[in-house]
C-alpha positions as CSV (number, residue, x, y, z in Angstrom):
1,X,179.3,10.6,152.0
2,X,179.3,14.4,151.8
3,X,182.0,17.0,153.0
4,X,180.9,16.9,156.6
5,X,180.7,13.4,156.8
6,X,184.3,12.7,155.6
7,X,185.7,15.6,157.7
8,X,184.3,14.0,160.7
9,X,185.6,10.7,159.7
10,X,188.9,12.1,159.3
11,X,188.9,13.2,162.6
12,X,187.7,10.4,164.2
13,X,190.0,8.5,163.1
14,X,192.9,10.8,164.0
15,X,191.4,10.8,167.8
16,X,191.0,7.1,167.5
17,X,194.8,6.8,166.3
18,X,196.6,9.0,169.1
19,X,194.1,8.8,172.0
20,X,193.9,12.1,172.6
21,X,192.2,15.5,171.5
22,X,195.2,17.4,171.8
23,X,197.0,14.9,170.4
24,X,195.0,14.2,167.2
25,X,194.6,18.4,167.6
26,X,198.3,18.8,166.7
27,X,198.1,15.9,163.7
28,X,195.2,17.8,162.0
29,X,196.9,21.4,162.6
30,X,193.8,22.9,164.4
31,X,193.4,23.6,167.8
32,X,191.6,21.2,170.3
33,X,188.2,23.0,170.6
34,X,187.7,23.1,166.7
35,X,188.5,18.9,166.9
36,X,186.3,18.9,170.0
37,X,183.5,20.4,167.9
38,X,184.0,18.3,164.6
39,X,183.9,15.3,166.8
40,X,180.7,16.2,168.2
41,X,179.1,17.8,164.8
42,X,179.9,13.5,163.8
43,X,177.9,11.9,166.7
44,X,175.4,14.2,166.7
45,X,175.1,13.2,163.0
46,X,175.3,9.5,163.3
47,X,173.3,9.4,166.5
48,X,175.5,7.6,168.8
49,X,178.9,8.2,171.0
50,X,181.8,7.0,169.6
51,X,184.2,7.8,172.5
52,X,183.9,8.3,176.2
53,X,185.8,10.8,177.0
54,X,187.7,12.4,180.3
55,X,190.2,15.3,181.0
56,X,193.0,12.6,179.9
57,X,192.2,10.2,177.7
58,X,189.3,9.2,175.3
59,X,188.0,5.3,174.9
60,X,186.4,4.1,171.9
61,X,182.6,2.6,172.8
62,X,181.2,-0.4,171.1
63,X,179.7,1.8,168.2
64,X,183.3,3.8,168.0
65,X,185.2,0.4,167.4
66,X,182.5,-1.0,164.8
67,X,183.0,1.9,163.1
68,X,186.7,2.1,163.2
69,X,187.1,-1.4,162.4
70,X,184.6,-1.4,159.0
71,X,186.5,2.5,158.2
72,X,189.6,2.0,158.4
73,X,191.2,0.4,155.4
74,X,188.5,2.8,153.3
75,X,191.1,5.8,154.7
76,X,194.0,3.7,154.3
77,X,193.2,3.3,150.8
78,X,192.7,6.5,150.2
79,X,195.7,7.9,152.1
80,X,197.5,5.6,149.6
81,X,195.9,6.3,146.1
82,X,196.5,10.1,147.3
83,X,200.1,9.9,148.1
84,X,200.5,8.1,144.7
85,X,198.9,11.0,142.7
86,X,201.3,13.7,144.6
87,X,204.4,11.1,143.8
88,X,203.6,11.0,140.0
89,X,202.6,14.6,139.8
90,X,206.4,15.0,140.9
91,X,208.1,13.0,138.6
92,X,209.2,13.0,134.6
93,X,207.4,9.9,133.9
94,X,204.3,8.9,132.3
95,X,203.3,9.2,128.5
96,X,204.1,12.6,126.2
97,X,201.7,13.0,123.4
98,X,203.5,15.4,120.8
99,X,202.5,16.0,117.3
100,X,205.3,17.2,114.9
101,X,206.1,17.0,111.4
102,X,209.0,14.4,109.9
103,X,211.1,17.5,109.8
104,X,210.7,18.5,113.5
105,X,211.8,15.0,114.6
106,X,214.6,14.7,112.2
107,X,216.6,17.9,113.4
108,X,215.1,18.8,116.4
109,X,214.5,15.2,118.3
110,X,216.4,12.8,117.2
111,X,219.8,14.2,117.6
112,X,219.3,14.9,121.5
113,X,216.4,11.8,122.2
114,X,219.4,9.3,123.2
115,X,220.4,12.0,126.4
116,X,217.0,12.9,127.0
117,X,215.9,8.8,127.1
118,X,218.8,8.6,129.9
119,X,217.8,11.1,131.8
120,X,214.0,10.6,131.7
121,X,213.8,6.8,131.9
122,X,210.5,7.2,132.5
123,X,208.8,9.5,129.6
124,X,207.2,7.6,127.3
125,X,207.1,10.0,124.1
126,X,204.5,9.5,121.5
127,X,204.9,11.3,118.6
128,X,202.7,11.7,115.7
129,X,204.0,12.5,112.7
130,X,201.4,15.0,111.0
131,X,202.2,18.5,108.4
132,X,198.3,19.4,109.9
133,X,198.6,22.2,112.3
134,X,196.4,19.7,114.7
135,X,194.1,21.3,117.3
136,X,196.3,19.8,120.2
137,X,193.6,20.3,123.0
138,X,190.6,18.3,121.0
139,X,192.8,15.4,119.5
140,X,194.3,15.1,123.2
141,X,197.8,15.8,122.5
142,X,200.0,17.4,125.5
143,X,201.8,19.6,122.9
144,X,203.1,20.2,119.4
145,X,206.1,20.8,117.7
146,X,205.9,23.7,114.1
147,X,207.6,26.4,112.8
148,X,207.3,29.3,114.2
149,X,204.8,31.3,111.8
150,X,202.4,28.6,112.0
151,X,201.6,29.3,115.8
152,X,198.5,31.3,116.8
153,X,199.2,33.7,119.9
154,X,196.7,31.5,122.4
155,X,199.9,29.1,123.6
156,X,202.8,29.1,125.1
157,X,205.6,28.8,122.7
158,X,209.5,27.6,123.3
159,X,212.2,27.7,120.6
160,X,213.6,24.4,119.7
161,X,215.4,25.5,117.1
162,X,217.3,28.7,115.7
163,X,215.7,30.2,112.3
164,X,216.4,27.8,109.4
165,X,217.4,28.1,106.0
166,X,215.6,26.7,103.5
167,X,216.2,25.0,100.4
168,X,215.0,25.1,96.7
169,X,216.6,22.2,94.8
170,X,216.3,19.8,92.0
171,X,218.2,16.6,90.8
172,X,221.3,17.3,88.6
173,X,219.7,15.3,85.8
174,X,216.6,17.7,85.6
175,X,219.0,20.7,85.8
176,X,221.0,19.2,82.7
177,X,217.9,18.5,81.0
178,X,215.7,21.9,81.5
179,X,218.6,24.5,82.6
180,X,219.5,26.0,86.0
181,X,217.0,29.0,87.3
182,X,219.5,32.1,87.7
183,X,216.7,34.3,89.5
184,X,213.3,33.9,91.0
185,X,211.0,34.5,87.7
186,X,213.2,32.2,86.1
187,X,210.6,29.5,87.8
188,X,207.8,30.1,86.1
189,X,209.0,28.3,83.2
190,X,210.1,25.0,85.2
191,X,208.1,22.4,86.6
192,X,207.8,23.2,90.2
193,X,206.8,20.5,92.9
194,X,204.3,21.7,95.2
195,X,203.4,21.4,98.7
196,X,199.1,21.6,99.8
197,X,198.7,22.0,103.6
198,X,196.6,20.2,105.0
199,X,194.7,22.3,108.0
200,X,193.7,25.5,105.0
201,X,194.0,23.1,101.9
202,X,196.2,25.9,100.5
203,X,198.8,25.1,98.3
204,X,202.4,27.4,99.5
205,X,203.2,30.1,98.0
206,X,207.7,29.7,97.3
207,X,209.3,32.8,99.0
208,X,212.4,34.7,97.9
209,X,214.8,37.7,99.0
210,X,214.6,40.1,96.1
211,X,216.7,42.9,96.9
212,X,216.2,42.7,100.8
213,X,212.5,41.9,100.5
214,X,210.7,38.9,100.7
215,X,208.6,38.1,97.8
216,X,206.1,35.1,96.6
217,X,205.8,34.0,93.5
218,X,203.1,31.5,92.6
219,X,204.4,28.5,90.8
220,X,203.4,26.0,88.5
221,X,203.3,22.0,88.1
222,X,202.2,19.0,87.7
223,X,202.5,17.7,91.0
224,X,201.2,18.4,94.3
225,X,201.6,16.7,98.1
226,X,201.0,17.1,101.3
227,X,203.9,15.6,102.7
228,X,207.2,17.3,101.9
229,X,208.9,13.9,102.5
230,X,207.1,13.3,99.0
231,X,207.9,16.9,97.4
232,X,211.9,15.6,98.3
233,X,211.8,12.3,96.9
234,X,209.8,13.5,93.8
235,X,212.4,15.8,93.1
236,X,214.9,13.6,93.9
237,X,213.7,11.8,90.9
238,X,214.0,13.7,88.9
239,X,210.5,15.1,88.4
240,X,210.7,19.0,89.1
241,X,212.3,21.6,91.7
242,X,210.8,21.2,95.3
243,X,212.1,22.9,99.0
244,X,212.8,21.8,101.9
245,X,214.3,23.1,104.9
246,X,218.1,23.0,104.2
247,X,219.9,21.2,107.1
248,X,217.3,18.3,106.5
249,X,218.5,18.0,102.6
250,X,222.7,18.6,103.3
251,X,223.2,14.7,103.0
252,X,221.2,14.6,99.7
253,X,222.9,17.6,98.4
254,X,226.7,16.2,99.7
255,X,226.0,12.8,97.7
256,X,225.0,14.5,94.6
257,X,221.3,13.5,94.6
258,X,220.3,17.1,94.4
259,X,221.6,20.4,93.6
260,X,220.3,23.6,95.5
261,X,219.5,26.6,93.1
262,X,219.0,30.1,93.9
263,X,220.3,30.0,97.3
264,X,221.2,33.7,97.3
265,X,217.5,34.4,96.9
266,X,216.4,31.7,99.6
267,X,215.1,33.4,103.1
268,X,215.6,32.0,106.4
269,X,212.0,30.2,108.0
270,X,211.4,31.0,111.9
271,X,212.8,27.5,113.5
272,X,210.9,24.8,115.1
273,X,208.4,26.0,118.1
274,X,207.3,23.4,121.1
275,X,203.5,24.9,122.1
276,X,201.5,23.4,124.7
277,X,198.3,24.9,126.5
278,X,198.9,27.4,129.7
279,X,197.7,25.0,131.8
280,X,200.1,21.9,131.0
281,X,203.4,24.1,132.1
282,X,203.7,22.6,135.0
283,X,203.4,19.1,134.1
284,X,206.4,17.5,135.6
285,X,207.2,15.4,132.1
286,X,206.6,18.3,129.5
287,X,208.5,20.7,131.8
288,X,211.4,17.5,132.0
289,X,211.0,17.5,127.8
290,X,211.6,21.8,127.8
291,X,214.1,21.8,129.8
292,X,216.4,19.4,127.6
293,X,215.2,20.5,124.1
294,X,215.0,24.0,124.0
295,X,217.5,25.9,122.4
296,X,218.9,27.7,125.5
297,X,219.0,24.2,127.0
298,X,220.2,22.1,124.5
299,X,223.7,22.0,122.9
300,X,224.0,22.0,118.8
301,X,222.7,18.5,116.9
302,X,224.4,16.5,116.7
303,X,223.6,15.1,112.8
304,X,221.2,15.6,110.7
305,X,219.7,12.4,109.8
C-alpha cells in the first residue's frame, strides 16, 4: 500500500464512519472539497464507487461495504499500536541501559536509587559495571556515567556529582613496616599499586598539588589492575599504596583498614558526569533519571556504601 493508497483509505473510512463529507471534513481537519477530491483520487484508483452520494448524505455500495468490512480492523489495529507508541513515548518506563564504573554507582546511585525506584516504578535500570570509557552508541547503551575529564565534547553532559577528593592510602601495617611518605618524591621509593585503563591501555599517572600546581609523578610497582576495586583491596592487604576516590574509602579509613598519606598534596578529580547522545534528551525515562540524580536535583547522599 503506498502513501496515496493509505490516505484514501483513511478517508474512506472517516466518510464511511460519520456519513457525511462535511462531517468526516471536520474529523480529518481539512475542508470538504480537499476530502471530496481524496475520495475520488481512491475510486478512480480502485476502479469502482464506493459511495453514492447526494447533497445530504452518502451510502456505501456493495463494493464500499466489502471493502469497509475486510479494512476495518486493519485501521483499528493500527489506530491502537499508534496510540500505544505516543502513551509509552510519554511515560518514565521502559529499560535504562547505563554503563558506569563501581565507584559511580557506589556514591552517586545507590544512595538516591530507593526514591528514584518509587517514583519511577516503571524504569528498569541496567547498569553495567565497566572502568572502559565504552562507546555508548555502538554497544547500545542509552548513557554513561564518568568523571568528568574522561568525557569527549560530542555529548551532552550533566553533573551527578560535585568535584571529589581523592585518596592515596596504604594499610597501617605497610606504613609500620616501610615508613610513611611525607611528600610526593617520597613515592618513588615505595611500592605503589597501579591502575591500567582499559579503553588507552595506559597505566595513570598519580597527581599531586605541589605548591598550587598539579604535578604527575610516574610510580613504580609490582602490581597493576584494571579495576580499582582491586587496587583497594590489594592495598588493603597490605601490598603497596593505591588511590581511590576518598568518600568511597571513609569507611575503610574510619575502621582502621587503611591510613590516607599525603592528603595535603592530594587534588580534587572533576565529579561524576551522566552523558547521553543529543538525540536521547528527550527520552521520557533518561529525562525521569536526570531530573532525580543530578546535582541541582538531588539532595546530599545519603551514605557512602
Amino acid at each position: 500500500m503506498n502513501r496515496a493508497e493509505l490516505l484514501g483509505l483513511r478517508t474512506f473510512h472517516t466518510i464511511a464512519e460519520h456519513r457525511t463529507l462535511r462531517a468526516a471534513a471536520a474529523v480529518l481537519g481539512v475542508n470538504a472539497s480537499a476530502v471530496s477530491q481524496q475520495l475520488k483520487a481512491f475510486e478512480e484508483q480502485l476502479g469502482t464507487a464506493l459511495f453514492v452520494r447526494n447533497t445530504r448524505s452518502v451510502v456505501l455500495t456493495d463494493a464500499g461495504h466489502a471493502l469497509h468490512e475486510r479494512t476495518r480492523h486493519v485501521l483499528s489495529e493500527a489506530d491502537a499500536a499508534l496510540e500505544a507508541i505516543r502513551s509509552s513515548a510519554d511515560e518514565a518506563s521502559g529499560p535504562l541501559r547505563i554503563t558506569l564504573p563501581f565507584r559511580a554507582w557506589q556514591l552517586a546511585i545507590a544512595p538516591r536509587l530507593a526514591s528514584f525506584r518509587m517514583a519511577f516504578p516503571g524504569v528498569e535500570l541496567d547498569l553495567s559495571i565497566d572502568e572502559e570509557l565504552t562507546d555508548i552508541v555502538a554497544r547500545g547503551f542509552h548513557a554513561g556515567i564518568r568523571l568528568g575529564d574522561y568525557l569527549s565534547g560530542d555529548v551532552i553532559a550533566v553533573a551527578l556529582t560535585k568535584p571529589m577528593q581523592g585518596a592515596y592510602v596504604a594499610a597501617p601495617a605497610y606504613l609500620d613496616t616501610f615508613g610513611r611518605p611525607k611528600e610526593p618524591s617520597d613515592l618513588l621509593d615505595h611500592e605503589c599499586i597501579r591502575y591500567r585503563r582499559i579503553s588507552t591501555g595506559q597505566i595513570a599517572q598519580w597527581e599531586f598539588l605541589v605548591n598550587g600546581n598539579v604535578q604527575t609523578i610516574s610510580v613504580t610497582g609490582s602490581l597493576v589492575f584494571n579495576d580499582l576495586r582491586s587496587v583497594i583491596d590489594a592495598t588493603c592487604h597490605g601490598f603497596g599504596i593505591g588511590w581511590s576516590l576518598k568518600a568511597g574509602l571513609d569507611r575503610l579509613i574510619e575502621s582502621g583498614l587503611l591510613a590516607a598519606i599525603l592528603t595535603d598534596f592530594t587534588p580534587e578529580r572533576p565529579g561524576f558526569f551522566l552523558y547521553f547522545p543529543r538525540q536521547l534528551q528527550d527520552m521520557p525515562r533518561l529525562r525521569a533519571f536526570i531530573d532525580h540524580f543530578s546535582l541541582g536535583a538531588a539532595s546530599s547522599p545519603e551514605r557512602s556504601m
